[in-house]
C-alpha positions as CSV (number, residue, x, y, z in Angstrom):
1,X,127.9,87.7,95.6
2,X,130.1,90.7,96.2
3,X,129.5,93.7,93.7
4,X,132.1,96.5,92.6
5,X,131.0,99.4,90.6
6,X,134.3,101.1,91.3
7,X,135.2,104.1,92.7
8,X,132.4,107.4,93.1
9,X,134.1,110.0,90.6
10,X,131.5,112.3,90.7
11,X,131.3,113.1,94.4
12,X,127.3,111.8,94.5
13,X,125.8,108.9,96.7
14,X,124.3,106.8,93.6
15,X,126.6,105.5,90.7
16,X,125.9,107.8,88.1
17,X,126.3,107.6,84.4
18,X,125.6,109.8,81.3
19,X,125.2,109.5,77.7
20,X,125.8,106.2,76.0
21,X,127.6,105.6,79.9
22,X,129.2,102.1,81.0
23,X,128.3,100.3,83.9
24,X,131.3,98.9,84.5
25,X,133.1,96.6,87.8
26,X,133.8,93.4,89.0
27,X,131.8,91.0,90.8
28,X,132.8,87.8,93.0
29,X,130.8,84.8,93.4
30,X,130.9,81.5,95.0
31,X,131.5,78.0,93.8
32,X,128.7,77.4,93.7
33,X,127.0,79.8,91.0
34,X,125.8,78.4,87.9
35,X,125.2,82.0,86.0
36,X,124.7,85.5,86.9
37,X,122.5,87.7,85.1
38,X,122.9,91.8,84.8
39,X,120.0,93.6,83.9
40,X,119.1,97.8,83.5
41,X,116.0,98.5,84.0
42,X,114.5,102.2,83.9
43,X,110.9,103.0,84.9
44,X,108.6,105.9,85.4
45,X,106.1,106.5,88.0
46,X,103.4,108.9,87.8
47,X,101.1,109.3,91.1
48,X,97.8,111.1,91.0
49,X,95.3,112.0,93.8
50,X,92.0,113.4,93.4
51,X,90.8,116.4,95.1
52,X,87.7,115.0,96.2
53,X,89.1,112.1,98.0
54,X,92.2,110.3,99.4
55,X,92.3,107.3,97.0
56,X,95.8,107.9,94.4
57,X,96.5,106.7,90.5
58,X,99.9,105.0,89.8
59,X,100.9,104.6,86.5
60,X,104.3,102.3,86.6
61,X,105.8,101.9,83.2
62,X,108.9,100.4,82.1
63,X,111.8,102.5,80.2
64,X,114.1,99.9,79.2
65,X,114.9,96.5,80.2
66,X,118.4,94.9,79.0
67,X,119.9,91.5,80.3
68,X,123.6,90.4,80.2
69,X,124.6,87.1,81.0
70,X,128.1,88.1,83.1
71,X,128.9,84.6,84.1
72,X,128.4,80.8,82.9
73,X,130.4,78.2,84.9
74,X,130.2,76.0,81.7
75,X,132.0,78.7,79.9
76,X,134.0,80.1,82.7
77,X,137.8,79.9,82.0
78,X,138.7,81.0,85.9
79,X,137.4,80.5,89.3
80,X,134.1,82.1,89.9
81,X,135.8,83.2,93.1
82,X,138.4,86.0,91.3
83,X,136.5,89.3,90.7
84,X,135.2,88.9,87.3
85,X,134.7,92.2,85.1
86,X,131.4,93.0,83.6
87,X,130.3,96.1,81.3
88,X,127.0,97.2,80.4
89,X,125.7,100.0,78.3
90,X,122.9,102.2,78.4
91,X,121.4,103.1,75.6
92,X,120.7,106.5,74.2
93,X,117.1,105.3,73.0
94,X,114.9,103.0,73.3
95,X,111.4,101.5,72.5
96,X,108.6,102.9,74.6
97,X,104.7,102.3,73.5
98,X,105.7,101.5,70.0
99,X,107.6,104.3,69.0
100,X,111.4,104.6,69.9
101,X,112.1,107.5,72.4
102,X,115.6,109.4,74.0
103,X,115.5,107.8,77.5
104,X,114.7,110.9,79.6
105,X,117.2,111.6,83.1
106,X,116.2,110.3,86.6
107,X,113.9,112.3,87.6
108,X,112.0,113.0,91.0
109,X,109.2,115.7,91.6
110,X,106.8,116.6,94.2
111,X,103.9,118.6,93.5
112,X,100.0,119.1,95.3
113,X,98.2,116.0,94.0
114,X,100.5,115.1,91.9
115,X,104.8,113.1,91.7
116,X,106.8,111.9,89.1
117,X,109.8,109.6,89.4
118,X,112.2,108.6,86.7
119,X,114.3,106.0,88.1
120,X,117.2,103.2,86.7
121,X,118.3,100.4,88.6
122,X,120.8,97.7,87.6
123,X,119.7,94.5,89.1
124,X,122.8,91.4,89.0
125,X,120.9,87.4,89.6
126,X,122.6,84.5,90.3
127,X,121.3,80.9,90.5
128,X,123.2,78.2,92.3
129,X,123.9,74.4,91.7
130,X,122.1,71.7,93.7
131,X,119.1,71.7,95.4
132,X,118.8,74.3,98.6
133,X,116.3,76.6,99.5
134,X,118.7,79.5,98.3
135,X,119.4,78.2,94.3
136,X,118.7,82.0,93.7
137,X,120.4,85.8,95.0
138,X,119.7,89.0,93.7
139,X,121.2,92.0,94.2
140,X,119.8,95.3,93.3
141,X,121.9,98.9,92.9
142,X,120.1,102.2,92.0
143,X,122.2,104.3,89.4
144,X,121.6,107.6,88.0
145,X,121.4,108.3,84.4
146,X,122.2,112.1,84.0
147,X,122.7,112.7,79.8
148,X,124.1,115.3,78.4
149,X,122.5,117.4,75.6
150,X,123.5,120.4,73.7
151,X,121.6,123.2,70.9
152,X,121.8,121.9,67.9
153,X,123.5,125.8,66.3
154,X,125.4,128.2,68.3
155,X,123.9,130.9,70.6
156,X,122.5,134.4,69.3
157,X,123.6,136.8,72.2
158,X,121.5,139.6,71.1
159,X,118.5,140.4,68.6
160,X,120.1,142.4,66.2
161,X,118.1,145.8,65.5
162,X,116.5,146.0,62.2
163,X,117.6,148.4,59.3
164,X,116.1,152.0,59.5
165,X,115.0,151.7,56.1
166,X,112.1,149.1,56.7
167,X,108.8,150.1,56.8
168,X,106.9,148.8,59.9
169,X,105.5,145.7,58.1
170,X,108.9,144.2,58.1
171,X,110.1,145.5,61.5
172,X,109.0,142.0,62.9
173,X,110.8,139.5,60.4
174,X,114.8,140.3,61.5
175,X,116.4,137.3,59.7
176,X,116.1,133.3,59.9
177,X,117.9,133.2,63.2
178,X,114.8,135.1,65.1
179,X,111.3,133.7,65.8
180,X,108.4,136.9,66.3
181,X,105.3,136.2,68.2
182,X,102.4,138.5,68.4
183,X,101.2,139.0,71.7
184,X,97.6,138.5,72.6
185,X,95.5,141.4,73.8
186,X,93.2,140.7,76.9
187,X,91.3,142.5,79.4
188,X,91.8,141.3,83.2
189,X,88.9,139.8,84.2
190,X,87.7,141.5,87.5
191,X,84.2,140.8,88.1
192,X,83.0,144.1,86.6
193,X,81.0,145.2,83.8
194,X,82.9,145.0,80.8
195,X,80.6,147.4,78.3
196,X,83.3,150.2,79.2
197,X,86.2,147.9,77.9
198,X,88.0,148.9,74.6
199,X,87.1,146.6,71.5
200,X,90.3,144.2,71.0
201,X,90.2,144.3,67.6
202,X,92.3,147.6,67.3
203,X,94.9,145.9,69.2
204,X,95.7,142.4,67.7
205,X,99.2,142.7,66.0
206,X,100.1,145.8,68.0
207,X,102.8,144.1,70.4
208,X,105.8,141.5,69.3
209,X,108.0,139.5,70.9
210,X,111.6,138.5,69.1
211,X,113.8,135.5,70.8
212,X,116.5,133.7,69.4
213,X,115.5,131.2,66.9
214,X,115.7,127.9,67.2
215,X,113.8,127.9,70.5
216,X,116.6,125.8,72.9
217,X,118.6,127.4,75.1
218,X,121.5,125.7,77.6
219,X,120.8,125.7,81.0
220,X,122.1,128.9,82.6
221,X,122.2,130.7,79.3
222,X,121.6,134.3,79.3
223,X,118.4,134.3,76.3
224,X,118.6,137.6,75.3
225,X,115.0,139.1,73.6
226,X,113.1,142.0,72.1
227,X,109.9,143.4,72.9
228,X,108.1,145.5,70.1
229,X,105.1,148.0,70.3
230,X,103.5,149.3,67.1
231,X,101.2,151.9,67.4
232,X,102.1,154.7,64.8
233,X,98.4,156.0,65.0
234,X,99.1,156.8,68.8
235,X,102.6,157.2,70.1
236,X,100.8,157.6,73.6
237,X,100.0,153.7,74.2
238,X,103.5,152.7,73.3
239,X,104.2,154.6,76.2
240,X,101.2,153.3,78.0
241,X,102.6,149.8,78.4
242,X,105.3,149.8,80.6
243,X,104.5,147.6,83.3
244,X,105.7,144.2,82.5
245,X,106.3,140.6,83.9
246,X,108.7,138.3,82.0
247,X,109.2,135.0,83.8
248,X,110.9,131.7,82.8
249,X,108.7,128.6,84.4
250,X,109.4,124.9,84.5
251,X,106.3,122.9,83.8
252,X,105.1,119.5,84.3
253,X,102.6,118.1,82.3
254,X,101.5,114.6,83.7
255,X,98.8,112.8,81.9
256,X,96.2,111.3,84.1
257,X,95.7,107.3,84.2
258,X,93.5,106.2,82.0
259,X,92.4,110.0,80.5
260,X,93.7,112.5,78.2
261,X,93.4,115.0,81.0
262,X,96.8,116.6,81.9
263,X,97.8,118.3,85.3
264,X,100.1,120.8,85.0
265,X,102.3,122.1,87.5
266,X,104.6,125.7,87.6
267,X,107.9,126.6,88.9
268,X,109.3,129.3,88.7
269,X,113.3,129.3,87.2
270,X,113.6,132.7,86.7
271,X,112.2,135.9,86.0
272,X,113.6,140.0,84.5
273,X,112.2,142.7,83.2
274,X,112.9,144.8,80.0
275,X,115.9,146.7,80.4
276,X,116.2,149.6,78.0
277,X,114.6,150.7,74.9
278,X,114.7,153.0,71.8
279,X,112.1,154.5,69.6
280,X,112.7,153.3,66.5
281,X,110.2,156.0,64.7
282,X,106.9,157.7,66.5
283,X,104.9,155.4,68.0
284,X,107.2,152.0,67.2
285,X,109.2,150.9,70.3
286,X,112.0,148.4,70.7
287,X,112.5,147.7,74.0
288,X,115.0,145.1,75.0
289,X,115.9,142.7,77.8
290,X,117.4,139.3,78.3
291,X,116.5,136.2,80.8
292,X,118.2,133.4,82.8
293,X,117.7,129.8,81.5
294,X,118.1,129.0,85.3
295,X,121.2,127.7,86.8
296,X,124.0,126.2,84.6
297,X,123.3,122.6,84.2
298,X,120.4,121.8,86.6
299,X,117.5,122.0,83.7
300,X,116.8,120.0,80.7
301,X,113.9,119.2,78.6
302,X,111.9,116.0,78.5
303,X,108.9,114.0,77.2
304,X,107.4,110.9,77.3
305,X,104.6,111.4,74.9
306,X,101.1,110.8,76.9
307,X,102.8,109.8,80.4
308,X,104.7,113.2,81.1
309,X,106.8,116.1,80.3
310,X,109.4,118.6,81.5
311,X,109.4,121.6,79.3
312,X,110.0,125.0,79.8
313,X,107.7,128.3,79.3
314,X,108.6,131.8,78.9
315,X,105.7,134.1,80.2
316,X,105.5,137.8,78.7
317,X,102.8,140.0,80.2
318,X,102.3,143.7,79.5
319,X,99.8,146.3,81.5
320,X,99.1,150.0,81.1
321,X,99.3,151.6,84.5
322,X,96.2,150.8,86.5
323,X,94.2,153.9,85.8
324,X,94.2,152.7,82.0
325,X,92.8,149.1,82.7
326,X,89.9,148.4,80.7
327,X,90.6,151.5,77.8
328,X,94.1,149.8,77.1
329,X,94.5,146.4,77.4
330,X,97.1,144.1,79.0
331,X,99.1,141.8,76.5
332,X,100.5,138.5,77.2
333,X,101.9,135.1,75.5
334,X,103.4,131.9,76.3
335,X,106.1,130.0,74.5
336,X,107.3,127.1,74.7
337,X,111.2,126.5,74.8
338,X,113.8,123.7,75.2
339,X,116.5,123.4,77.6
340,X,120.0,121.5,77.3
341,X,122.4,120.7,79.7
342,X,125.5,122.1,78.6
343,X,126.1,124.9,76.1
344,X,126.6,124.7,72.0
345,X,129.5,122.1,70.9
346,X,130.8,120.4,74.9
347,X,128.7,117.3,73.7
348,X,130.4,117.0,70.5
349,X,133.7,117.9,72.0
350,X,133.6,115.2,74.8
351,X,132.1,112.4,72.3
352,X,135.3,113.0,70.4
353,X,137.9,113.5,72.8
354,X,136.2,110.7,75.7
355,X,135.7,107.5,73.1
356,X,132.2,108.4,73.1
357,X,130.8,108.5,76.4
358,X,130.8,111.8,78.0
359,X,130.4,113.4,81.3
360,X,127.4,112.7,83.6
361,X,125.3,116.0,83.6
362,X,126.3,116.4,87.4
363,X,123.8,119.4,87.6
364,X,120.9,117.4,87.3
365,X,121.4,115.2,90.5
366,X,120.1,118.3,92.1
367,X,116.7,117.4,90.7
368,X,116.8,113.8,92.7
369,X,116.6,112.5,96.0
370,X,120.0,111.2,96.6
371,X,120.2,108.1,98.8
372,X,122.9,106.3,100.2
């Protein structure tokens, strides 16, 4: 059984395919072979190891499954000796623990105590006439499967700046295509005695952030945001809270075997810091900034509902200088945002102009162990 998948366009070691992708070729058998089988087959791996001891949790679940029959001697109309064409299709979605799911991209990740794999293999079997030892031979390929996705509404390149005639109430809601977030007031926890710390209350809905809205960003998009400090009663703390982290992390979240405890793991994509600002009246701040959404095409999204998850978190932390700590607090907030392939209308455009099957997201191989 000889096996043609045809030539490597995509200068990578593994066949690779993307969205609604054809495994196509030809294969050549001998006389002897009753029927060949094709079957895709995606799985997912999760490993776990406790810290208390060597012993590791697999959970091995499978994707998708899909058999072909490529060739029946009864039905044959040639020699099972020409190369014979086959074609295969992988579908955009599939069934997975009673609920139908976007099959997520091959996958592989290494973390303390914890790796996930997303793998796809395409897996030909033949069975022979007569009666020999060898009636069966099965050949298996590894493929990747690198989708592309795309926002679902065109990129806002900057948080437009409210009108001067708003009172400070509405400073916060810009327009539909902006989400605001208050930040949450904290004081850092260093051991001391915290009966010299300021009362929190005074400071809940004192700091915003604005980001584009909806929350999904292409990979290697510039996310552009605001941060907004209120403090009318005194101008001084808007001034106070210049120190700042902004940082852009990929997270897993892997759900352990048989619990609904979930490890996570960081890494960082990106980070910046607010740029420039303006007051916008005394005491009311805008300061502005923007973030990379990592490099273009090498991050995406995904879940598997209770297995695991890819997703991506933006981290906004602001601290008064350190001589302030504990009579101003420091503000921070997570938020969770989603992360396409390729940029606002390529999917659409390739769907229509390539018959429906785009692209592979070539990025994304950088996220898996290529083997040859």
């Amino acid at each position: 059984m000889r096996i043609n998948l045809g030539p490597r366009l995509w200068k990578l070691h593994t066949p690779s395919y993307g969205l609604n992708g054809r495994i196509e070729g030809t294969i050549r058998l001998s006389k002897d072979v009753e029927t060949v089988t094709m079957t895709l087959e995606g799985r997912i791996r999760v490993t776990t190891i406790s810290q208390r001891s060597t012993l590791s949790a697999d959970t091995v679940l499978t994707l998708v499954s899909q058999t072909a029959t490529i060739y029946d001697a009864q039905k044959a109309e040639s020699s099972a000796e020409e190369d014979r064409p086959f074609s295969l299709t992988i579908p955009h979605e599939t069934q997975f623990k009673e609920q139908f799911i976007t099959l997520p991209p091959s996958h592989l990740s290494y973390h303390p105590l914890v790796s996930t794999e997303v793998n796809y293999t395409v897996k030909f079997h033949a069975k022979r006439k007569g009666k020999g030892l060898k009636k069966t031979e099965s050949k298996t390929v590894r493929i990747l499967y690198l989708p592309k996705s795309t926002p679902s509404e065109p990129p806002l390149y900057a948080i437009p700046r409210p009108s001067q005639g708003r009172d400070d109430t509405d400073l916060y809601h810009l327009y539909n295509r902006v989400k605001t977030i208050p930040l949450t007031p904290f004081h850092p926890d260093f051991g001391k005695s915290k009966s010299n710390e300021s009362s929190l209350d005074n400071f809940t809905s004192r700091v915003f952030l604005s980001l584009p809205y909806p929350l999904c960003f292409s990979s290697g998009q510039i996310i552009p945001f605001t941060m907004s400090l209120a403090f009318p009663d005194d101008p001084f703390l808007a001034l106070a809270l210049r120190g700042n982290r902004i940082e852009l992390f990929r997270r897993l979240n892997v759900w352990k075997k048989g619990s609904s405890e979930v490890l996570q793991r960081d890494d960082i994509v990106s980070s910046s810091a607010l740029k420039f600002g303006r007051e916008y009246s005394e005491g009311v701040w805008l300061l502005r900034g923007d973030i990379k959404a990592g490099d273009q095409g090498k991050e995406v999204s995904w879940i598997l509902d209770g297995v695991a998850e890819v997703q991506y978190v933006l981290r906004v932390i602001l601290r008064p200088s350190i001589n302030l700590l504990g009579s101003v607090p420091c503000f921070k907030h997570e938020e969770v945002v989603k992360i396409t392939t390729d940029s606002w209308g390529i999917l659409d455009r390739e769907l229509s102009s390539m018959g429906g099957t785009p692209t592979p997201a070539i990025g994304l191989a950088a996220n898996v162990r290529q083997t040859k």
